[in-house]
C-alpha positions in Angstrom: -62.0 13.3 -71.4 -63.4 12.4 -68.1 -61.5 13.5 -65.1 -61.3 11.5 -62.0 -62.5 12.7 -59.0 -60.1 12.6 -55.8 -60.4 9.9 -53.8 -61.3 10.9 -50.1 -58.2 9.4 -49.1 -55.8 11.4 -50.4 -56.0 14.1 -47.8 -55.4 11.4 -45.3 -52.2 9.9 -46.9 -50.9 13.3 -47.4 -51.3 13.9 -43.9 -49.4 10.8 -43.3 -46.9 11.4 -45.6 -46.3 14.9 -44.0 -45.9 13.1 -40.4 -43.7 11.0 -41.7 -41.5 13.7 -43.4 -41.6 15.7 -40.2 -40.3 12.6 -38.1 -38.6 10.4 -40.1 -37.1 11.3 -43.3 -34.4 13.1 -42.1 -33.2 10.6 -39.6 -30.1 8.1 -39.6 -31.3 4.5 -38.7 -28.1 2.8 -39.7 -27.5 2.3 -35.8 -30.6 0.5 -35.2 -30.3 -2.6 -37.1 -33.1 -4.6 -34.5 -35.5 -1.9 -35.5 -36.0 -0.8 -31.2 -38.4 2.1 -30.8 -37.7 5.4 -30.2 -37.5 5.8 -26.7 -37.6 10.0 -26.7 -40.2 9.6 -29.2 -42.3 7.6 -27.2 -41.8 9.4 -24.3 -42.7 12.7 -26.4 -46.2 10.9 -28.2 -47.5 9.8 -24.4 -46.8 12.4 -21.8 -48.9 14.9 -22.5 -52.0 11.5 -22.1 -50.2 10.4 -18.7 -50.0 13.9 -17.2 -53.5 14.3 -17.6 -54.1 11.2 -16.4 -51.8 11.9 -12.9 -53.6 15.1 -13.0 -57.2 14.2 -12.3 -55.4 11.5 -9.9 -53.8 13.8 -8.1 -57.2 16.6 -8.4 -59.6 13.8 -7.0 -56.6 12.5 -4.2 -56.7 16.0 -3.1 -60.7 16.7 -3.1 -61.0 13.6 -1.2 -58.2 15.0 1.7 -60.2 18.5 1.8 -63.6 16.7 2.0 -62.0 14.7 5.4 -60.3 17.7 6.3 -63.7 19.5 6.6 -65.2 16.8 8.3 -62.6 16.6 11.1 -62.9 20.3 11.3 -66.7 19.7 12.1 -65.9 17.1 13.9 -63.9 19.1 16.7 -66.2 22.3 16.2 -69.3 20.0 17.4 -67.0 18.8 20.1 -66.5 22.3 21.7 -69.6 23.3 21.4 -70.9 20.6 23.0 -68.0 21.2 26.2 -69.6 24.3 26.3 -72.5 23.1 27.8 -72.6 23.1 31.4 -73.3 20.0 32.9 -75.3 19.7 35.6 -73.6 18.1 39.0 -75.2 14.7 40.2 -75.4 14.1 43.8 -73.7 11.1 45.2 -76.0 9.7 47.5 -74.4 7.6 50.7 -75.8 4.2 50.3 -76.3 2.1 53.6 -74.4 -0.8 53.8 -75.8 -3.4 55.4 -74.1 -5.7 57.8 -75.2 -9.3 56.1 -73.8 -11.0 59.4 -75.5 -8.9 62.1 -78.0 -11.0 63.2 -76.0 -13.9 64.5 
């Protein structure tokens, strides 16, 4: 006879099949009558997505401080060099008042 050849989703069921095995065949629901989630198992699927996602916060917060921080440190470098500088003394010059109500 003709044999049938495997579908291409089998794999994928199996794989399904061997989640659900690993998660859920071994454990008692009788408590959860509403059906709630799983709050551990949530917690377990989506941490290691949100601690990547606080990392590259966190990575791009803190290349954003060090790229102020070296501008401030420019910043005041600039500043002393330009104290550093000797500045030449201007001479005050003694201006002549003149008496408006002299002539009278």
């Amino acid at each position: 006879m003709n044999e049938l050849q495997s579908s291409k989703f089998v794999p994928a069921i199996n794989n399904q099949m061997r989640i659900y095995k690993d998660l859920f065949f071994g454990r008692d629901e009788s408590y959860n009558n509403e059906q709630h989630y799983d709050t551990l198992l949530v917690m377990e699927h989506f941490r290691p997505e949100v601690e990547n996602e606080l990392r590259n916060d966190v990575d791009n917060i803190l290349r954003n401080e060090l790229i102020y921080l070296k501008l401030a440190i420019d910043n005041i470098k600039d500043k002393q060099v330009k104290k550093s500088k000797k500045k030449k003394k201007k001479k005050k010059r003694n201006k002549k008042v003149k008496d408006i109500v002299a002539n009278r």
